[in-house]
N, C-alpha and C positions, 0 to 999 in steps of 0.2 A: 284341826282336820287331819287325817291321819291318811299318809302318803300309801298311793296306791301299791308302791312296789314295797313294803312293808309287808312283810308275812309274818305275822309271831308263831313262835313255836318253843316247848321248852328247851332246846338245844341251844337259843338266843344266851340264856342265862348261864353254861358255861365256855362259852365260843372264847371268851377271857381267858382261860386256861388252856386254851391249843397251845403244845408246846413243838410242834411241828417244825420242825429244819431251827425251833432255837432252846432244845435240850441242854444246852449246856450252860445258858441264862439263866432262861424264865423257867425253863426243867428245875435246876436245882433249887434257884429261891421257891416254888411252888413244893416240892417234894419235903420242906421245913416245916410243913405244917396238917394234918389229918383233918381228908374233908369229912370223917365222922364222925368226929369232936363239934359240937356245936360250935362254940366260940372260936375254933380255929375256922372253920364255915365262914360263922360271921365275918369276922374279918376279912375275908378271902371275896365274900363279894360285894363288901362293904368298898374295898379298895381297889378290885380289880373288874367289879362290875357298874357299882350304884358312883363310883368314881371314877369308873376308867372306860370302857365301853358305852356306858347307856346316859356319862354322863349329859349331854346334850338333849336326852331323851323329855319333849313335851307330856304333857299329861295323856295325850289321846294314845300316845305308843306306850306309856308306861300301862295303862288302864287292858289297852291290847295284848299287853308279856301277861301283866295279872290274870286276866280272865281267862288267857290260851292255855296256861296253867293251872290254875283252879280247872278246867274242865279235864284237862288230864288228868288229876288226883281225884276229878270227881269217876271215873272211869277207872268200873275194875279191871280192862281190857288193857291199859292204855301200859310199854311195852316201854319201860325206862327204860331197862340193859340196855335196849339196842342205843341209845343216847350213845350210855359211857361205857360202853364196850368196846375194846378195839376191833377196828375193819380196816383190816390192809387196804380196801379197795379208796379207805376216805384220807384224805391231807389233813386229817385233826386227830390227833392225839393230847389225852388225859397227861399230867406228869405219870412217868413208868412204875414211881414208889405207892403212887393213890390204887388202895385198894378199897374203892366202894361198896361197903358189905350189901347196902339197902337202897337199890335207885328212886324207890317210891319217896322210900322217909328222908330222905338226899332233897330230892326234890320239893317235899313239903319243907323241908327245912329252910329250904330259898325261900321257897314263898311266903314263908313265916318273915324272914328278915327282910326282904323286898318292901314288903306290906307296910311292917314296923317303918323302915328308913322310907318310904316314901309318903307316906301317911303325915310325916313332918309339912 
C-alpha cells in the first residue's frame, strides 16, 4: 500500500544529488563523474539512488517513481529544465560542474536504469 503522503515526481530521482550547504563533500565527489555519460549515470543512481535514497523503497513507491516518470517522458509538454535548472529561490542544487546538456534524455536515461535495477 503506498503511503498517502508519498507524492512521486521526477525530481524524487535526483533529490540524491542536492549538494546544498555540502559542496565541498558530496559537491566534489559527484562533479568526478558526467551525468551524460551513460555509465557514469549508471553508477550515480545505481549508488546514490536504487542504494541510497530509495533504498528502503517497497514495490508500490517504486511502481509510483516509474510510472510518474514514464508519464512525463510520455509528455511532450512536460518541462525537465525547470527540474535541474538552478533556482536561487530552491535549497537543491545540481553539483556546479554537471552541465546537463538533455533533461528529457537525462531523464529517460534514469528510467532506463531504474527499470533494469529494479526489475531484478
Amino acid at each position: 500500500m503506498l503511503n498517502k503522503n508519498f507524492q512521486p515526481t521526477p525530481s524524487l530521482f535526483i533529490n540524491c544529488f542536492d549538494t546544498y550547504d555540502i559542496e565541498d563533500s558530496r559537491g566534489v565527489e559527484l562533479n568526478k563523474y558526467d551525468p551524460n555519460k551513460f555509465e557514469d549515470l549508471k553508477f550515480l543512481i545505481d549508488e546514490y539512488f536504487i542504494n541510497g535514497s530509495a533504498k528502503n523503497y517497497g514495490p508500490c513507491k517504486k511502481k509510483a517513481l516509474i510510472d510518474c516518470l514514464s508519464q512525463a517522458l510520455n509528455s511532450d509538454n512536460y518541462d525537465f529544465a525547470s527540474i535541474i535548472e538552478y533556482d536561487s529561490n530552491e535549497c537543491f542544487y545540481l553539483p556546479d560542474e554537471w552541465n546537463i546538456i538533455d533533461g528529457r534524455a537525462f531523464f529517460k536515461n534514469i528510467l532506463e536504469i531504474v527499470k533494469d535495477a529494479w526489475a531484478e
